[in-house]
N, C-alpha and C positions, 0 to 999 in steps of 0.2 A: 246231262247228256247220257240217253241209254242206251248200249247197243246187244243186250245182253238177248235180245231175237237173233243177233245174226253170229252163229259160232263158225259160221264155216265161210269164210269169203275170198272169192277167186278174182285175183285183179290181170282182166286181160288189155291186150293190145299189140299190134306187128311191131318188128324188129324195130327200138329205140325210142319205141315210148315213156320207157321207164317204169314198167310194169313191176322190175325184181326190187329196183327202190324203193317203190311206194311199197311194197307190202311187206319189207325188210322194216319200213320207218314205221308202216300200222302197227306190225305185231310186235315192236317195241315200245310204241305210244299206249297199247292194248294189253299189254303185258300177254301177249299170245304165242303161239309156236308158227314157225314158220314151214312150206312144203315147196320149197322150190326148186326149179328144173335143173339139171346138170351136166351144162353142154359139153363141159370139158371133157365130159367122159366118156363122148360118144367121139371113138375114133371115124367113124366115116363124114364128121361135118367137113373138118377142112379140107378130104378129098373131094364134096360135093361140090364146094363152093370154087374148086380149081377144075373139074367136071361133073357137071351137074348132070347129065343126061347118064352115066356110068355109074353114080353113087348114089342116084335118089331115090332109088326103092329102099337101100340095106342105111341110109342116113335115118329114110322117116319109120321105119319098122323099128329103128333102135333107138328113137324118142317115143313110139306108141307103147315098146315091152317097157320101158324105162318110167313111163308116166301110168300106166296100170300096176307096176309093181307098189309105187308111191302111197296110189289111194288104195292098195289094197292094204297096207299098213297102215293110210289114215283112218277104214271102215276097221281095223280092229282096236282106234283107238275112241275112250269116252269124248266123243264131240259134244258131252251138252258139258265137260267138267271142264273145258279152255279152248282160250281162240284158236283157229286156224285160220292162218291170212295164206293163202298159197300162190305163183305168179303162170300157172298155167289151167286151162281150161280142156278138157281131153272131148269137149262138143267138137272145140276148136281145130283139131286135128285134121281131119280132113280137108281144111283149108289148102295147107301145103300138099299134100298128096296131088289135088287135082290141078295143082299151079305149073308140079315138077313130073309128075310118072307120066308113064305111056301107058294109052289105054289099057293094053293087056296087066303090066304094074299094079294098075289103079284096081282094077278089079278083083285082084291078090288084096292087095293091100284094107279093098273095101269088108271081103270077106271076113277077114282077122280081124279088123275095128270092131265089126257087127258083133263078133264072138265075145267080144272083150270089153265091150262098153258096158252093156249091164253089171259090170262089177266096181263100176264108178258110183261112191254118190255122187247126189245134187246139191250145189252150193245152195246157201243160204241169200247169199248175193251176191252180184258180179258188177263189177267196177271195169267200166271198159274205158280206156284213156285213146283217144282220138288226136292225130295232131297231122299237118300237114306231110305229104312225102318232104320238101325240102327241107323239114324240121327234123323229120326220123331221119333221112341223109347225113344232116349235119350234125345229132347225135349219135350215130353208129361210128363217125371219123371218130371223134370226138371221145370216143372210148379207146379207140385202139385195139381192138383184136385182131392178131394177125391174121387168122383164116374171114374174117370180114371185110378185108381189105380188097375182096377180090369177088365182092358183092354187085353185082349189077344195078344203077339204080332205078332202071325200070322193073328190075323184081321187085323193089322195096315199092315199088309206088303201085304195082300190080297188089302186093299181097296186103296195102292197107286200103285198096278198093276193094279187096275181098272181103275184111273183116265188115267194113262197113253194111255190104250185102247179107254176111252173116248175122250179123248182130241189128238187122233189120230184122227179119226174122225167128229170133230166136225168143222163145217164152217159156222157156224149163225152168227161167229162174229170175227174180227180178233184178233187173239190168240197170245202173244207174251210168248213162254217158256223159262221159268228163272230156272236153274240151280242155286239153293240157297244154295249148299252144302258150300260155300266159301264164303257167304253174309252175314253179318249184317245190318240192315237196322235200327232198333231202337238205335246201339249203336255206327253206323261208318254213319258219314252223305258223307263220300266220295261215299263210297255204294250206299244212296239213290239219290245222285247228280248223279250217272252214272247210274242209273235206269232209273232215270226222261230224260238223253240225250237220250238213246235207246229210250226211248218209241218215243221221240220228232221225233227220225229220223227214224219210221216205214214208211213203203213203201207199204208191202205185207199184204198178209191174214195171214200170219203166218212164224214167227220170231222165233229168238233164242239170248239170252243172259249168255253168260254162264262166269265165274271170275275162273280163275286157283288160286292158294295157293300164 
């Protein structure tokens, strides 16, 4: 099995997919480094999530400065001399913006993206995990974070109609979608052994993996 094409892989998907898992579990399975996001340290989440209309500008500018600073530390390091498994996608960002800000926000907020993206690379490949809103639901209980408790669950079910739209469209990089309704990846290593063969035997721009019951 070789995966020695793909040094740079960004494993996406909306709230409770298991996106920081799986690529905690790859870049240990891959003997890789990991680049993942750090919510805890953005004071303005759990005021969003008790008023979302108040705190969704200064929430999502302080995951965009937070996620540019990341990869501008990953583009000073050697990508072709070890993995990078990472659990966030900075295409992806905008998703949230246009779900939470008001017009006038969105257009602030569009302007600084625009400036700041070009200092993103491009992954290698992107692992998008797919699962139903009542599945992300009952994974996000299911962890327990206090400022998630106060998550609306039609936003969760809004923001993974969005990924879907996104990642219909998206070809900056090729995209393998996993159907994780039937996956454990942290607790069934059969799981992530037939993860790792898929990915090994991509072909295309855009894949599908999907595990029946």
């Amino acid at each position: 099995m070789s995966l020695s094409r793909f040094r740079y892989i960004v494993i996406e998907g909306p709230i409770g997919a298991g996106k920081t898992s799986l690529a905690q579990r790859l870049a240990e399975r891959l003997e890789g480094e990991t680049l993942l996001e750090r919510p805890e340290l953005n004071p303005f989440l759990p005021k969003f999530y008790q008023e979302p209309d108040r705190y969704a500008l200064q929430n999502q500018l302080f995951f965009l400065f937070q996620r540019i600073q990341q990869l501008r530390e990953l583009k000073q390091l050697d990508l072709f001399g070890h993995i990078t498994v990472a659990d966030f996608l900075l295409d992806k960002d905008p998703l949230f913006a246009r779900l939470t800000l008001s017009a006038d926000e969105l257009h602030l907020y569009q302007q600084i993206y625009d400036t700041l993206k070009p200092q993103a690379p491009r992954p290698d490949l992107v692992v998008y995990l797919q699962a139903q809103p009542e599945t992300l639901i009952q994974r996000v209980k299911k962890r327990g974070r206090d400022y998630e408790r106060q998550m609306a669950e039609d936003y969760l079910a809004a923001l993974g109609d969005s990924y879907s739209r996104f990642f219909y469209h998206y070809v900056e990089a090729p995209v393998l979608i996993v159907n994780s309704e039937h996956l454990n990846f942290v607790d069934r290593d059969r799981d992530l052994e037939l993860l790792l063969e898929r990915i090994s035997n991509m072909r295309g721009g855009r894949e599908f993996f999907n595990v029946g019951e």
